[in-house]
N, C-alpha and C positions, 0 to 999 in steps of 0.2 A: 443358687449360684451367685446373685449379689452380695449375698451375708459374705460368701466364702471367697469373694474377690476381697473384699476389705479386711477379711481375719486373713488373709494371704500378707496382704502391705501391712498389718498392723504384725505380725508374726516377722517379717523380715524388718523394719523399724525395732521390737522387741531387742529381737538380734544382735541388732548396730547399738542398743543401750549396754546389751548386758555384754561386749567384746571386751573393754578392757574394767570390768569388777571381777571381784575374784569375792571369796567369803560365804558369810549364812543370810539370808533375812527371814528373819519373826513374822509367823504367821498366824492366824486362830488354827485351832487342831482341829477342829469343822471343815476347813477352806484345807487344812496339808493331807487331808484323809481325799479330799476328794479329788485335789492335783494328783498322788499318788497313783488313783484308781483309773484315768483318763490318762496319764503317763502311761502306765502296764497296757493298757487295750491299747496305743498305740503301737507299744514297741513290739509286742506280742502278736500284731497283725502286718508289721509290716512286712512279712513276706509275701503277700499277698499282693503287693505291688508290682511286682514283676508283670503282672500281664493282666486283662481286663477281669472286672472284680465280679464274679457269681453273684445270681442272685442270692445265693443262701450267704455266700461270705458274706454281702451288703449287710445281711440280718443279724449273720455274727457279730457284725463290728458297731451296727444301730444299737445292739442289748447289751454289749459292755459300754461302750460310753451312753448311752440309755438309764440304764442301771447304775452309773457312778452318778449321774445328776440328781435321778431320782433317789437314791442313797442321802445324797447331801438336802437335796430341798425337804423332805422330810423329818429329816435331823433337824434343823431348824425352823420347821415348822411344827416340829412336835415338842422337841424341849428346846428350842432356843442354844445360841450359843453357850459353851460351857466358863467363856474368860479367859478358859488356859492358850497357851500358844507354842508352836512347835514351829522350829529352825526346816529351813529349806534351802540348800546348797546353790548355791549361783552354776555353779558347773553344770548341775541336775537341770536347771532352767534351762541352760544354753541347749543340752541334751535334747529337752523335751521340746523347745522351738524346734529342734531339726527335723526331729520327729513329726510335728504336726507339720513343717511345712515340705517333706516326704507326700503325706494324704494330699493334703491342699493339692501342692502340683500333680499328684497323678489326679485327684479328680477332676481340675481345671483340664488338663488334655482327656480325660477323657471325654469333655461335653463340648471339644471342635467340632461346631458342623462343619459337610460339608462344603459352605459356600464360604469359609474361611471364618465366621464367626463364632458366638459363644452361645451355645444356650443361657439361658437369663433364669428361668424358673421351669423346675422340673415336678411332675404328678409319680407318687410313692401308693405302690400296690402292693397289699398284703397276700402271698399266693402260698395259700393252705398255711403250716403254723412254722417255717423255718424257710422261707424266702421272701423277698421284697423286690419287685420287678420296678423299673421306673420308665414312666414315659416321659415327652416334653411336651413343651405349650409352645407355641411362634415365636419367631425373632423380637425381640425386646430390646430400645435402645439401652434401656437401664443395663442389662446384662454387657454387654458391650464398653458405656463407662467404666465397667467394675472391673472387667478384666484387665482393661488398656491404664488402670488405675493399682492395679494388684502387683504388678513390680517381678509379675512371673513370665511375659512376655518378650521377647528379644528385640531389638528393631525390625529386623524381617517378616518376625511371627505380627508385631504391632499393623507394621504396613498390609501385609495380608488380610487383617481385622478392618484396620481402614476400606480399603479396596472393594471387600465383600460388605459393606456399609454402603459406602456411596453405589452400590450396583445392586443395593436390595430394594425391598418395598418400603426401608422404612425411612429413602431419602424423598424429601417432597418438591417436587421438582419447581412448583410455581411460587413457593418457599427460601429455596438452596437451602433447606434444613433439614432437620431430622424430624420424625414423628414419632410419639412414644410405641407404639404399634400399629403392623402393618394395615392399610385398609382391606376391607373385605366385604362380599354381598353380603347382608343380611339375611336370612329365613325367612318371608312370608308368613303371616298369622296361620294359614292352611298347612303349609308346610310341614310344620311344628306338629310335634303329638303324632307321629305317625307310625304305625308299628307294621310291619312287610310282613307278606303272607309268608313267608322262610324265618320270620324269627316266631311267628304264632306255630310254626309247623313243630319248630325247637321244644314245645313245651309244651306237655301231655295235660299241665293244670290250664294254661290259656286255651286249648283248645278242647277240655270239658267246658268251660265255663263257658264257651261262644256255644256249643252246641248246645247247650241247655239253657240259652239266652240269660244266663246269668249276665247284669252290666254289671255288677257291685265293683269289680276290676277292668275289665277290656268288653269293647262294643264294638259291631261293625256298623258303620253308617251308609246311607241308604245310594252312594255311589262304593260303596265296596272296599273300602276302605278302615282299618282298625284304628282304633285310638284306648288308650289307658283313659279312665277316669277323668275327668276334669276338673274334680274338686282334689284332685291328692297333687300337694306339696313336692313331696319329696321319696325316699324308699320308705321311710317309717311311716306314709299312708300307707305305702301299697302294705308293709308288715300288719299293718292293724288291721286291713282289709283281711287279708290271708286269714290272720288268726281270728276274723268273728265269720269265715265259712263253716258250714254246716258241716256234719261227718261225713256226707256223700264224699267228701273230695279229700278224706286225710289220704286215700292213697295216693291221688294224685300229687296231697301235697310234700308226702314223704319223698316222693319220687324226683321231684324236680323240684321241688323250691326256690333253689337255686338258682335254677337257670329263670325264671321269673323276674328272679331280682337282676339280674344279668341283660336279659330283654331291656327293660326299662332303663339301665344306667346304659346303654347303648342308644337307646331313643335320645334321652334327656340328657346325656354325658357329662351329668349334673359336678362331677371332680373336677373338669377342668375348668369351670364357673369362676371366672376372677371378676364379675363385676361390670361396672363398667366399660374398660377394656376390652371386652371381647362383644358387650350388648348396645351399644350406641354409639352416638357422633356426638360428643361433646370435650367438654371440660375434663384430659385426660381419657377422652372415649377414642373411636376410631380414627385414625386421621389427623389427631392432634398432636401441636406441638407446645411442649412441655416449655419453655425458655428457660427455666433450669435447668432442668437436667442437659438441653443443651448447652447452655456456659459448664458446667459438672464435663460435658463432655469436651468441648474445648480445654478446660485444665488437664483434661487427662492428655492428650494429645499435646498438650502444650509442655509436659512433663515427659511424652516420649522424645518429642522432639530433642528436647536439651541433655535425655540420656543419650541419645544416641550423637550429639556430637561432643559431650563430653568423652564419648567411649573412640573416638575419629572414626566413624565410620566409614563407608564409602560417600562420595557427594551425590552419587544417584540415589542413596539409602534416603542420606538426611533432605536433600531434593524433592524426593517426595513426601516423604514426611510434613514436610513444611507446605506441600502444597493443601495439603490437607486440613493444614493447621490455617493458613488461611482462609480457606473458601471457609472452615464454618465459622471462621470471626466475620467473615463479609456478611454472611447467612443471618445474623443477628442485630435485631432490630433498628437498633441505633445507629447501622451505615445501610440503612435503608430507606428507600424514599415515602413521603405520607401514604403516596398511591398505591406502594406493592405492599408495606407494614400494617394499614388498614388503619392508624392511625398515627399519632404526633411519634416521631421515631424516639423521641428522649422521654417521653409517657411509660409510664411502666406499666406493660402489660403480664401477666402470666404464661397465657395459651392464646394459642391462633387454631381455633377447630377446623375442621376439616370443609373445604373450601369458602373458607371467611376468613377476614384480616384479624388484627390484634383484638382480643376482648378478656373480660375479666381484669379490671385494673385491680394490681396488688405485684409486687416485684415478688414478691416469698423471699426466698435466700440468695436470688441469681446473683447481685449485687456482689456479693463475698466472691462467689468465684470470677466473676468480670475482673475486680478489683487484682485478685491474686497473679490472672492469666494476664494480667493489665503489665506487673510487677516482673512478672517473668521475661514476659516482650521487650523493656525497656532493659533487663538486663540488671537490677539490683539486687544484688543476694546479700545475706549475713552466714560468713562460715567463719569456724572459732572465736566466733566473739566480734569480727571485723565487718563493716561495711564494703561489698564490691562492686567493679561495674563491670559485665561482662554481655553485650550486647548480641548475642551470638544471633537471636531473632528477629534482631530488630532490621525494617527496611530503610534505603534509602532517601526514598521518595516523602517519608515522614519529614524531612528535616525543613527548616523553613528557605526557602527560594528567595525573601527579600526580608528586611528587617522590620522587628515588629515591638511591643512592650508586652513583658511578662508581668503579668501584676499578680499577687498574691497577699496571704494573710501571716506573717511574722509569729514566731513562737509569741511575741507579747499581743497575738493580735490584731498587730499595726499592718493596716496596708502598703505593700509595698512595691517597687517598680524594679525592676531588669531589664534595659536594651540587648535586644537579642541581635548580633547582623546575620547575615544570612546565612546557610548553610549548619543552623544548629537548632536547638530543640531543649525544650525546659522541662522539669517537673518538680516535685519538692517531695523530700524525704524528710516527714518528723521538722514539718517544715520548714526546710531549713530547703532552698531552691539549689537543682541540681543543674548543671548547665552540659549538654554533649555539642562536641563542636566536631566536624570532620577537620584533619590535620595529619599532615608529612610524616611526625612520629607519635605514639603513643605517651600521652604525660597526666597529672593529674595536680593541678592547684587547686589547695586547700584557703580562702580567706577568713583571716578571724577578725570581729566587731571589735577589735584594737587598733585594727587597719596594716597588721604583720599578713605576710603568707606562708606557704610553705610547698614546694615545688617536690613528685616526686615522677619516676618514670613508670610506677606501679602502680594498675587501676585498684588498688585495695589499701582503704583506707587505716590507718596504726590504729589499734585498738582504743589508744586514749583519744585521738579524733571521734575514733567511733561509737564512742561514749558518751561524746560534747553533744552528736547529733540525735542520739538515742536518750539522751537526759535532757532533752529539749532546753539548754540551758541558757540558751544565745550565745556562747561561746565564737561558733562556728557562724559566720553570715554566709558560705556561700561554697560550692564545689563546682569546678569546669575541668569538665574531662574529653581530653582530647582521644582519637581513636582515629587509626585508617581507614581510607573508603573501603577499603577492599574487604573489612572486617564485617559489613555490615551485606543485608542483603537485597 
């Protein structure tokens, strides 16, 4: 369900490329045979969406687009592309996004739990030879970023995702963060390997073999209790096993075999094995918080917020929204203090395990997305080519209270200084320093290193400005943009 949160937003971005092309594009005729064959199982199943998808339908629609992949990887894995290439319609594109994002959103609804969030990763059972049953694994924060990231969620639908987050297991409370998944007891070494007298009863081959003290498969131990072998892996012991018994047992094993192997993936429920995540307390084990994937989730949330007031929401919609979006930038490490972070809060940690502070130094990726939700807070976009300011996020209480110096480093390098007075706040775009000042009316002066300015009442800078500051050219020394208090939050 991760994969298919991002082919969601990557199919609706598609979308917004191909709106105004019209025309053909050159394709290799390897890659147009195999769009063809994934187009037709689309469109050819989509009636099937009208209402929850059958197991067998699941399996119809797994072996057409199954069968066109493996068609294609074949092809060139067996003779390699041919060079030629075949024309593919833009209209045909546009078709086949709507099509695929048809599936997407019906399978996205159909993996709401219901505690308001998303299933994250789901277990696919083959049941006899034309169904596919699915079960789920536990709440998963990853599942979660993907959805509120996938651009199929409403603001309402988004807020309810929220809600049922902060009110699951996988919020950590002595944290204010998220965990990658929820905590949970562990098994016991005794525990484990235990087979119940109802499932030995299941099975006409496990209970020859007890009665004839065969161990080669299952034993009872001397408080009465069964256990499987000790030395077998996985099913393809207990299969080896099976197959080096004597003939005494073919009738048993014609009769049930099956259910043998059925006992045992019951015992050891060896499919839903992800690893570490389900088997310890560590590093991305139980209990743990990822710091990426929580900034991953801050941008996601940080991306509903700004849908939702682009779209004017209600102010209770976007109100909560935003409360959300704060608590988990507080939640992360860097406005926390040594004592609750477990170390230097500007230190780049990874993970914080499960009741221990920060460890494992190495940022990974969080950095990018800090950076981006950083960008979006402050309120600086690029649409059509233009620099904007639009602070819709941003609080009050950020602004400075007395005046101070802003120093920074000049497109040439050169260190340099800014007197800020109170009541404003600096940053630097393409370094070129931006200045927000609270003010009576909305304006925006532009200074150029000629010592000219240019005054305009629109926070969106002219394209050839915004070129000065994007071509780092020193052109531009400097932007102060004014905005209402009442704009801010």
């Amino acid at each position: 369900m991760v994969t298919l949160g991002y082919l969601r937003r990557f199919c609706g971005f598609f979308s917004e490329v191909l709106a105004n092309e019209n025309g053909e594009v050159p394709v290799s005729e390897e890659l147009a045979t195999f769009y063809k064959e994934v187009s037709q199982a689309l469109e050819e199943n989509k009636e099937l969406l009208t209402g929850p998808i059958s197991d067998t339908d699941r399996k119809k629609v797994m072996d057409a687009l199954g069968q066109a992949g493996s068609n294609y990887r074949h092809q060139i894995y067996e003779q390699g592309f041919s060079g030629k290439t075949a024309n593919v319609s833009i209209a045909g594109l546009k078709t086949f996004c709507d099509a695929a994002n048809l599936h997407l959103d019906h399978s996205l609804a159909a993996n709401e739990r219901t505690d308001g969030m998303y299933h994250a990763y789901n277990l696919m059972s083959v049941v006899g030879e034309d169904a596919v049953s699915i079960s789920y694994l536990s709440e998963m924060l990853e599942g979660q970023v993907a959805v509120l990231s996938s651009g199929y969620l409403s603001s309402e639908q988004a807020l309810k995702v929220l809600d049922g987050l902060k009110g699951s297991a996988l919020f950590r409370e002595d944290q204010y963060s998220y965990v990658l998944y929820p905590n949970k007891n562990l098994p016991g070494f005794l525990a484990k390997n235990v087979v119940s007298e109802q499932q030995v009863q299941s099975s006409g081959l496990l209970q020859q073999l007890l009665a004839e003290g065969n161990t080669r498969i299952i034993e009872k131990d001397v408080n009465g209790r069964y256990h499987f072998n000790g030395n077998f892996n996985n099913a393809d012991s207990l299969k080896v096993a099976i197959e080096e018994l004597t003939e005494a047992y073919a009738d048993a094993i014609a009769a049930d075999q099956g259910q043998a192997f059925k006992v045992f993936e019951e015992v050891f429920n060896h499919k839903a094995f992800t690893g570490r995540s389900g088997t310890f307390y560590g590093y991305e084990g139980l209990g743990s918080i990822y710091w990426h994937m929580v900034s991953k989730l801050l941008l996601a949330v940080e991306e509903v917020c700004l849908k939702a007031v682009e779209e004017n929401q209600s102010p209770e919609i976007v109100g909560r929204l935003l409360e959300h979006f704060y608590e988990i930038n507080e939640g992360i490490g860097v406005n926390k203090s040594p004592e609750l972070y477990g170390a230097f809060p500007i230190d780049p940690y990874s993970h914080t395990p499960y009741s221990k502070g920060a460890q494992q130094p190495g940022m990974t990726g969080q950095v990018k997305e800090d950076i981006l939700a950083r960008r979006g807070e402050i309120g600086s976009f690029v649409k059509a080519g233009a620099l904007t300011f639009q602070p819709s996020l941003l609080r009050k209480d950020e602004f400075l209270t007395e005046e101070q110096t802003f120093r920074f480093a000049d497109v040439y390098q050169q260190q340099q200084e800014v007197e800020l007075p109170a009541g404003t706040l600096a940053f630097t775009y393409c370094q070129v320093p931006v200045v927000y000042q609270i003010a009576a009316q909305e304006s925006l002066v532009v200074h150029y290193t000629n010592g000219e300015k240019t005054t305009q009442d629109s926070l969106t800078l002219s394209k050839t400005d915004s070129e000065k500051v994007f071509q780092r050219n020193g052109e531009v020394s400097s932007v102060w943009v004014s905005m209402k208090e009442d704009s801010l939050r």
